[in-house]
C-alpha positions in Angstrom: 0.0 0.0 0.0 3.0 2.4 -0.4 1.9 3.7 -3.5 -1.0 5.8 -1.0 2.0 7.7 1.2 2.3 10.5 -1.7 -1.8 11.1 -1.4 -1.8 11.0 2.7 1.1 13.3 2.7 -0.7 15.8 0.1 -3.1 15.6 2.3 -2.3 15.6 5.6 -0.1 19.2 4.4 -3.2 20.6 2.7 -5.6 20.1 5.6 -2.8 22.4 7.9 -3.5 25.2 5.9 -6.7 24.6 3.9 -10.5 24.1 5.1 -11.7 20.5 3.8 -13.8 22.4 1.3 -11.0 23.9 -0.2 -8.6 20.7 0.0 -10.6 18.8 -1.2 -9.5 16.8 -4.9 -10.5 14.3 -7.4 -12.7 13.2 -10.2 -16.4 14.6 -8.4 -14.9 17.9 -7.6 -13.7 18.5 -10.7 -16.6 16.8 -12.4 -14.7 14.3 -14.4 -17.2 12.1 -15.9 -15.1 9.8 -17.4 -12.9 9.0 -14.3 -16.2 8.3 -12.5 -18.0 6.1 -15.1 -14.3 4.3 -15.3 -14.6 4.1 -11.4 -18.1 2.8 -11.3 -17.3 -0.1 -13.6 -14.7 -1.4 -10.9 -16.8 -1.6 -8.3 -19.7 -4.3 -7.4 -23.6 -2.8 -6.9 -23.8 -2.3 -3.4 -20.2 0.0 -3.5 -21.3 2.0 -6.6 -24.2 3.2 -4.8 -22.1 4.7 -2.1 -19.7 5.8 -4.0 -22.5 7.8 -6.3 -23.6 9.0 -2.9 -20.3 10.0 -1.9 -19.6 11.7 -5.3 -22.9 13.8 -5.3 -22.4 15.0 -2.1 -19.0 16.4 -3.2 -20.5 18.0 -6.1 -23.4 19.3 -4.5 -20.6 20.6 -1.7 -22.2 19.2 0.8 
């Protein structure tokens, strides 16, 4: 799981100086349709409908 230490140290620097609305990254915030149909397709039923919840909230900025 090494290759996740770059993206929890981004992170984990960001949030010192950043609110989580204005850290916050990836494919729903920027609206990247693609990534997310790509991202849907590798995962079963019951975790695509979390992670369309998930994503919707971002976008919505909730």
């Amino acid at each position: 799981m090494k290759f996740y230490n770059p993206l929890i140290q981004e992170t984990s620097e960001k949030i010192k100086t950043l609110s989580p609305e204005k850290a916050q990254t990836g494919p729903a915030i920027r609206k990247d349709e693609e990534t997310i149909k790509n991202h849907l397709n590798l995962l079963h039923k019951e975790q695509q409908v979390i992670y369309k919840l998930i994503t919707q909230s971002i976008e919505n900025g909730n």
